[in-house]
C-alpha angles and dihedrals in degrees: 000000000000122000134177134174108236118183083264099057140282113322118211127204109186120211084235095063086048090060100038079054102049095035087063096045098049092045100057086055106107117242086035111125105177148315125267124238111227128191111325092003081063095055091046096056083045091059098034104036091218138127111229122212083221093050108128102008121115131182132198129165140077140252090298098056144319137215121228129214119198126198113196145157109215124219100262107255098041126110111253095207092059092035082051085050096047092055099046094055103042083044083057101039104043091042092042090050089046112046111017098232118119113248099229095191138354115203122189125204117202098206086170170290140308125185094224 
């Protein structure tokens, strides 16, 4: 959670905006497959049997910057560099033109493949 006093008054961005946010920007990246649910997020898609638009994605910084880590499985067939590119800089971008704050560093972790 960031969270910074502006003259108006104290401003809030929850880890689970980050994440919404992210989660629609990555998966509209082509090659991307899906996310990939880690620790509890695992546990909640068990139990729910969803899939969550917020599964894999994790966010860690301040008001002066954050670092994003990405968990995906790619569409079999795509190159995984340019697939790596495209997602750092939609994550930057899309993050950066919303909030405000700067994205210090995007990693993406290829925790897979699906024959789509």
């Amino acid at each position: 959670m960031i969270k910074y006093e502006t003259r108006f008054g104290t401003v809030t961005i929850s880890n689970e905006y980050f994440a919404k946010l992210i989660g629609n920007a990555v998966s509209s990246c082509y090659g991307v497959s899906s996310m990939v649910a880690k620790g509890s997020q695992k546990l909640r898609s068990i139990v729910s049997r969803r899939e969550y638009i917020d599964t894999g994605i994790f966010v860690k910084g301040d008001i002066n910057k954050i670092s994003v880590d990405l968990h995906i499985t790619v569409t079999y067939g795509v190159n995984i560099n340019a697939i790596s590119q495209s997602i750092i800089h939609k994550v930057k971008y899309t993050v950066e033109d919303a909030t405000g704050i700067t994205v210090d560093r995007v990693t993406v972790h290829v925790d897979g493949m699906h024959n789509d």
